[in-house]
KOLTITI-880341 format. One record per atom (N, C-alpha, C): residue in one letter; x, y, z. Coordinates in pm, whole numbers, plus 50000, padded with zeros to 5 digits. Layout:
// residues N
aXYZ...
This chain:
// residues 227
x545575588433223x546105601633260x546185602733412x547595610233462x548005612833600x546745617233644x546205617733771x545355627533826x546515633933914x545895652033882x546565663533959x546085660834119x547575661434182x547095662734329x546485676134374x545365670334432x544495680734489x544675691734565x546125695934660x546535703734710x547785709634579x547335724434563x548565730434493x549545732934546x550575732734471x551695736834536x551975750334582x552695753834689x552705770034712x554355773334736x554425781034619x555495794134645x555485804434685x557055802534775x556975812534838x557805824334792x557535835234757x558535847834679x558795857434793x560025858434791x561125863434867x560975873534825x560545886634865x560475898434845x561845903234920x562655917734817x563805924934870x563225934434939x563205937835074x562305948235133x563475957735238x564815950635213x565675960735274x566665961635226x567765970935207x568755982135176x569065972735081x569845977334996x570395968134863x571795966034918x572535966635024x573485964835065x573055947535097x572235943635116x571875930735200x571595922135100x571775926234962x571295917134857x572745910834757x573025899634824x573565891334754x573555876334663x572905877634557x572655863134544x573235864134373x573265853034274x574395849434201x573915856034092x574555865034017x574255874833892x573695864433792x572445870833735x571825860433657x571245872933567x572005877633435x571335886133357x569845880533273x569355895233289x568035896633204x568105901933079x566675906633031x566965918632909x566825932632905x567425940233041x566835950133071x568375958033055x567945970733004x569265978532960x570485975133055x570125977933182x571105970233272x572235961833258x570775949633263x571605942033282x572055931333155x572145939733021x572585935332895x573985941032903x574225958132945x575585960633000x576325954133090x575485953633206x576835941933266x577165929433249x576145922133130x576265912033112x577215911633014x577495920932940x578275928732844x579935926132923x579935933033028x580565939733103x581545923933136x580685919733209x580835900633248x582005894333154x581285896333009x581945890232866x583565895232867x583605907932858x584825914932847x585585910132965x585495910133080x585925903733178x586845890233150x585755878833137x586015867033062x587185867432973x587025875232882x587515875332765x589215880232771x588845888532895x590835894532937x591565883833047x590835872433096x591125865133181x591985855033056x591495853232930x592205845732849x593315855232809x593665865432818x594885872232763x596265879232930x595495870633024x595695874933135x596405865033205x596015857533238x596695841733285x596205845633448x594855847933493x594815856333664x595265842733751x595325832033723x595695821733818x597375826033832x598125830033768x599275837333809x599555847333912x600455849934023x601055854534120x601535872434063x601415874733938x602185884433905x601065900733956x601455910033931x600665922534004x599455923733876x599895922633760x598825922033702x597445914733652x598055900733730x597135891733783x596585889433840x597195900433958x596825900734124x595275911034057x595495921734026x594705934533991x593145930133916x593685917333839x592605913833724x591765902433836x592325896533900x591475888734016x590435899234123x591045906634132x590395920334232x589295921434145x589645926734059x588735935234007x587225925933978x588205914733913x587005901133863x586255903634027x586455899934111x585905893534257x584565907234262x585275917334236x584795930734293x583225933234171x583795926334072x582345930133973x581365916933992x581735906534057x580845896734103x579995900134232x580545909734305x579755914434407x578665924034386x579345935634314x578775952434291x577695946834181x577685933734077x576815932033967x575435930834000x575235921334108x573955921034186x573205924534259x573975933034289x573825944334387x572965956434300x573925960134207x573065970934061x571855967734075x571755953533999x570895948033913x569605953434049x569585947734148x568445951634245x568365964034262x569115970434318x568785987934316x568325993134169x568515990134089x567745993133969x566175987233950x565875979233967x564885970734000x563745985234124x564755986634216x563645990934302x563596011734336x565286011834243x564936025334266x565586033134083x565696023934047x566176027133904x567336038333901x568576033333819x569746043133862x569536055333728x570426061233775x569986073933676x571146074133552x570456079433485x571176084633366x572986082433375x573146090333487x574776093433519x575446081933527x574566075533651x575036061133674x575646054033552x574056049833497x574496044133417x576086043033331x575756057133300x577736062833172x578436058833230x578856062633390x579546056933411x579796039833397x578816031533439x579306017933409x579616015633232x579186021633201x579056019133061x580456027232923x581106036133058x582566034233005x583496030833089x583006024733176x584186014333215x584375999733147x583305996933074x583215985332998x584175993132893x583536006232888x584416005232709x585666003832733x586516009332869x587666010832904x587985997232904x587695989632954x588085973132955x588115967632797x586605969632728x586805969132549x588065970032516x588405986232498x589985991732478x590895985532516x591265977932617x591975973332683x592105956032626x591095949032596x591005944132587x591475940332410x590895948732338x591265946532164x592605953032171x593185962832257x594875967032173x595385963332320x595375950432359x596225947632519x597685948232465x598405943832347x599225945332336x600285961132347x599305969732291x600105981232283x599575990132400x599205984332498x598955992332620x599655990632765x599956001032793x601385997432922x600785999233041x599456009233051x599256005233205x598115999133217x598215989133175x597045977533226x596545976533344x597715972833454x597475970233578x597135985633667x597285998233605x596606007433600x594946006233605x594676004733481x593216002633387x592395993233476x592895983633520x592065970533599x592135977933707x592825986033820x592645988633916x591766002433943x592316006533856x590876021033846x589426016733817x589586003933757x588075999733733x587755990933847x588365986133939x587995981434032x587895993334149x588996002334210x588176013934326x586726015834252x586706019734119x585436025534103x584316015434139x584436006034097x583295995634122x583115997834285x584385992234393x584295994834504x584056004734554x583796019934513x583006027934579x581786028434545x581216021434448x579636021834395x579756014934507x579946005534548x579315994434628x579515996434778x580306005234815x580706009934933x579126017834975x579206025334854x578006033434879x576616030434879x576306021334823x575056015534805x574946005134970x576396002635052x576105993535133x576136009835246x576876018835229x576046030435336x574886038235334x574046037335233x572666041135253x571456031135226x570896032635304x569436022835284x568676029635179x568536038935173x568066043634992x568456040434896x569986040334895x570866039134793x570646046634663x570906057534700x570796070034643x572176071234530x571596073734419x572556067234301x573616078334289x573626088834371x574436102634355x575036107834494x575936116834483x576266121534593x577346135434538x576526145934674x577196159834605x578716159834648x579506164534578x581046170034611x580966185034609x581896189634685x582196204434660x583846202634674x583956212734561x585236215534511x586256229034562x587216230034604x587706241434690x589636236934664x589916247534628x591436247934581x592486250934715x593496250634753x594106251034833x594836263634883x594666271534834x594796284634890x593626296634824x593586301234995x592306313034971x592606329334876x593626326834847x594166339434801x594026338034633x593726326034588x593806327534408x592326320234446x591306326834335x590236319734316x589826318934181x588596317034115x588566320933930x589056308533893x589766295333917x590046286933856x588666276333822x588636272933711x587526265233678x587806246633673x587116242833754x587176229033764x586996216833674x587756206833607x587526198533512x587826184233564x587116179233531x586896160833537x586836150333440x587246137633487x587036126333399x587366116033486x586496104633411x587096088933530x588496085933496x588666079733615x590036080233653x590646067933549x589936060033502x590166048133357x590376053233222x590216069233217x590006074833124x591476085533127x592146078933188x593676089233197x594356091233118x594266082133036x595346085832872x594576092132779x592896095632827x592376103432712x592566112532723x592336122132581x592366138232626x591296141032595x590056142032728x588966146632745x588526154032887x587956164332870x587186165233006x585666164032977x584966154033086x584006145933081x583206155133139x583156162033275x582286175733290x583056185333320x582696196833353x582746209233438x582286211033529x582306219833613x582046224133748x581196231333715x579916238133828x578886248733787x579516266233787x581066262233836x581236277233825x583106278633929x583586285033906x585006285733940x585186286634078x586116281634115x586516285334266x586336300134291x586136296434504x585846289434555x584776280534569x583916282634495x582506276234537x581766268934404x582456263534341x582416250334280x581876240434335x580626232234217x580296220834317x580016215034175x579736196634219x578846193234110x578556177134135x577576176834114x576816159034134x577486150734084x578336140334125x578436127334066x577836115834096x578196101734035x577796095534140x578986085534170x578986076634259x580146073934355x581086067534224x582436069734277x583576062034169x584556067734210x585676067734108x586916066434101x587006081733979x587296092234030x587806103833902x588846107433948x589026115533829x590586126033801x589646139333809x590466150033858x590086166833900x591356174433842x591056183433815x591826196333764x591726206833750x592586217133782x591866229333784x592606238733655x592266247333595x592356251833498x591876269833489x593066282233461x592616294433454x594066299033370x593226307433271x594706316433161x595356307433152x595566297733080x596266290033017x596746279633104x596866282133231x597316274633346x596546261433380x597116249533348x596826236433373x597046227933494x596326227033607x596986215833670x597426202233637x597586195333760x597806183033742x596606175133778x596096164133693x594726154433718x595316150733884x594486154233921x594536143634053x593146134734097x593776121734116x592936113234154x592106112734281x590796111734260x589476108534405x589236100634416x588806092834550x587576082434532x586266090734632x585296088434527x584086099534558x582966084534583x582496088934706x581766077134774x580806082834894x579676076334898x578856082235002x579136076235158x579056083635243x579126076335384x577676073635457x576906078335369x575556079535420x575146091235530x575876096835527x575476111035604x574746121135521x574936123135394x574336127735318x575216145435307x576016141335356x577246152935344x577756154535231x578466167135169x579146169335058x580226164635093x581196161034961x582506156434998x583436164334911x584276171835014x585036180834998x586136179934928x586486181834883x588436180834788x589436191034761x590646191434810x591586202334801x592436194834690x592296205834517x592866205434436x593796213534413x595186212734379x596136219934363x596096233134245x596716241034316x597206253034197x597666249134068x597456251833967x598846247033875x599756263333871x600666255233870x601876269833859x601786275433721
């Protein structure tokens, strides 16, 4: 029998001790709710690259390469800020229907026309999670908006939302705490649709990208009247 050399070996563990913006190293899922979704997330990916052809020049190839690049960055990035500050509830849904949106996309690709839509809304969104997590050293999984309509003379309209991947549904995903002017409400960073809504009167969804700058400022939005 070998004899053990008498000096042990010593490892050294790399502790993450600053901003999760600084943490890049190669997505390696676990079994933690996390990171079974994005590993989830990963699959579906994969899986539209075979119905996709992304080594192709075309815009919807162009979109599905973005997006691929963009969830290889923002994935490891999660995975650590969860690790050290655990994302919340909200967070989470959100990643977790943008997978479904890709799912969808993925089982009826045939009968769906804005694809290159779908891939690119799921990529801003990814890119403002990650925008945001690289402007705060907390990395604070939320950030307040306040909501304010474009003229001071009509107020009473009540505010409605949904992610912006979610455009062909007919859902609104929250509400506002209360009607213009002074509407507000927590998200956390992404890609939505806004609308305002009073007596039957519907606007038009208009698209945000809601992202922290690390100032810790609200981020303001002028939503249209609907006529």
């Amino acid at each position: 029998m070998k004899k053990t050399h008498p000096l042990l070996l010593s490892f050294c563990i790399l502790v993450f001790i600053a901003s999760c913006s600084s943490y890049k190293p190669t997505y390696k899922p676990t079994n933690n709710e996390l990171e079974e979704l994005l590993s989830s997330t990963q699959q579906t990916i994969h899986q539209l690259a075979e119905k996709i052809s992304p080594k192709t020049e075309d815009s919807l190839s162009i979109s599905f390469r973005k997006l691929e690049e963009k969830s290889k960055e923002l994935f490891p990035a999660l995975e650590n800020c969860h690790k050290k500050y655990k994302l919340t509830e909200s967070y989470m849904a959100t990643l977790k229907e943008a997978q479904n949106a890709l799912s969808r996309l993925y089982e009826n690709f045939n009968n769906i026309d804005n694809k290159e839509f779908i891939l690119h809304a799921v990529y801003l969104d990814y890119d403002a999670k990650l925008k945001s997590i690289y402007s705060s050293p907390t990395s604070d999984a939320n950030t307040r908006i306040k909501v304010t309509v474009d003229s001071n003379e009509d107020e009473g309209f009540f505010v409605f939302g949904k992610l912006s991947y979610e455009q062909e549904l007919d859902i609104k995903r929250f509400r506002f705490n209360r009607p213009t002017q002074n509407a507000s409400l927590d998200v956390v960073p992404g890609y939505y649709l806004f609308w305002l809504e009073k007596d039957g009167r519907i606007g038009t969804a208009e698209l945000h990208l809601i992202m922290s700058d690390g100032s810790g400022e609200p981020q303001k939005l002028v939503l249209k009247i609907p006529k």
